[in-house]
Steps between C-alpha positions, in 0.01 A plus 500: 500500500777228463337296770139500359616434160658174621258367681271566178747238316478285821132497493447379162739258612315336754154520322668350188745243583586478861140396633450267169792313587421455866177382426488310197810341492402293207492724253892537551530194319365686131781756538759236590369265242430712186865584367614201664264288295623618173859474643475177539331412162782689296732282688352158469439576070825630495700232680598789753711724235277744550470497899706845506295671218175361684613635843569899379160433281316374887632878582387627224140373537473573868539831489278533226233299604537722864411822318254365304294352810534822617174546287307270627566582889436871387165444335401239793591762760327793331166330349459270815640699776457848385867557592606719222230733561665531844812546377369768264309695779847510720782692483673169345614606148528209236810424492531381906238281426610350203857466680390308769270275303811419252716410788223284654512288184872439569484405809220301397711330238790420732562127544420464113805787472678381798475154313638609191810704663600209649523284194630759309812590775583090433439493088502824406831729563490861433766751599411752700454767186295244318332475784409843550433469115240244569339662762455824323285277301251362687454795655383605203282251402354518822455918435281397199298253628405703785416779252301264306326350781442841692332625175274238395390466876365889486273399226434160570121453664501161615786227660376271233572746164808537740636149561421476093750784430719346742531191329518570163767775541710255696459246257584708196827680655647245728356179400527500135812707405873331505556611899579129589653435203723691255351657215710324270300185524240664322461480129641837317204600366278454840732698682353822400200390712689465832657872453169599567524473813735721812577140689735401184706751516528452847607142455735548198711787778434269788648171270737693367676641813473106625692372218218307357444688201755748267348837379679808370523820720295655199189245641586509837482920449176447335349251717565766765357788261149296484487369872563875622269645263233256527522574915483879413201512227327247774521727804435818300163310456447393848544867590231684245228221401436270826173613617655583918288731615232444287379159588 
C-alpha cells in the first residue's frame, strides 16, 4: 500500500514538473525570474536597505505563487488531458494526487528557491529556532495556496478562466501587500487594506523573526491565530465544495 501510494506522488511528479523541465527548459527562467525581479526592484528604490526584507518576501512569493499555479496545471491536466477523470476512476484518493502535484511545483520552483537560499545564507542570518520559525511559515503559505489553487481548479472549465485566476490572485496576495517591504511604509490608514490579505501576516512573523521589523508577542500570537485559521477554514472547503468526483 506504502509502495503504490508513493509512486502516486512520484507520478504526478514526473507529469508535472520533471518532464516540463527536461523539455522546456525555458520556462525555468519565469520561476527563477519572478521573485527575483521584484527583489531586485525593492533593492535598487531602496538603495539596498531593504535587500534582507526583499529576500524573506522572494520566499514568501515563491511559495505562494507555487500553490497557486497549482491551478492552472490542475485545470490544464483535467480539461485537456482528461487526467482527473483518471485519477477519479482509480483507486487514487485526492489527497495522493494533490500531494504529488504540490511537490511538483517545488521542485519546479527550485533554482528560483535555491536562488533565494543562497542570498539569504550571505544577508540574511537566522538562528536555527528562527529558522525553524520561518519555515513553519512558508509552509503555510504554501498549504493555502495549494488549497486555493486545488479548489478553483475543480471548478475551473477552461486554462484560460484558469491562468486569469492565477494571475489576479497572485497579484492581489503577493504582489500588492507589504511582503517585500514592511508594512510600516504604508500610510496608517491604508494599512487596513493590506490585513486583508494571509501573505501579511506571513511577512510581519517572517520580518519580525529577521530583525527587520518589531511587533509585540500579542501580534505575533495573532498573526499566527489568522494564518492557522485561514489554512483551516480553506481546507475545510477544499474537502466539502470542490466538485472531485463530480466533474
Amino acid at each position: 500500500m506504502t509502495s503504490r501510494w508513493i509512486n502516486q506522488v512520484m507520478a504526478g511528479i514526473l507529469v508535472n514538473s520533471v518532464y516540463e523541465m527536461k523539455n522546456y527548459p525555458i520556462v525555468l527562467l519565469n520561476t527563477v525570474l519572478s521573485p527575483l525581479s521584484f527583489l531586485i526592484l525593492i533593492v535598487f528604490v531602496s538603495r539596498g536597505s531593504l535587500l534582507g526584507v526583499a529576500i524573506l518576501g522572494g520566499f514568501i512569493m515563491s511559495m505562494f505563487s507555487n500553490g497557486i499555479a497549482l491551478q492552472s496545471d490542475l485545470s490544464h491536466l483535467k480539461n485537456d488531458f482528461k487526467l482527473q477523470d483518471m485519477v477519479v476512476s482509480s483507486p487514487a484518493p485526492a489527497v495522493l494526487y494533490v500531494t504529488g502535484m504540490a511537490l511538483s511545483e517545488l521542485i519546479y520552483s527550485s533554482p528560483a528557491l535555491l536562488v533565494l537560499a543562497v542570498l539569504g545564507g550571505l544577508f540574511v542570518h537566522l538562528g536555527v529556532l528562527r529558522l525553524l520559525v520561518f519555515l513553519s511559515v512558508l509552509i503555510i503559505m504554501f498549504i493555502i495556496s495549494i488549497t486555493i489553487g486545488f479548489t478553483l481548479a475543480t471548478i475551473s472549465s477552461d486554462i484560460v478562466q484558469s491562468f486569469a485566476f492565477s494571475r489576479l490572485i497572485s497579484t492581489l496576495f503577493s504582489t500588492l501587500p507589504p511582503v517585500y517591504y514592511p508594512i510600516t511604509y504604508i500610510p496608517e490608514p491604508y494599512r487596513i487594506i493590506a490585513y486583508l490579505s494571509p501573505t501579511t501576516y506571513a511577512a510581519q512573523l517572517a520580518q519580525s523573526v529577521a530583525g527587520y521589523l518589531t511587533i509585540t508577542n500579542l501580534t505575533a500570537e495573532l498573526d499566527w491565530s489568522i494564518l492557522i485559521t485561514v489554512t483551516v477554514v480553506l481546507l475545510i472547503i477544499a474537502t466539502r465544495k470542490v466538485r472531485w468526483r463530480e466533474v
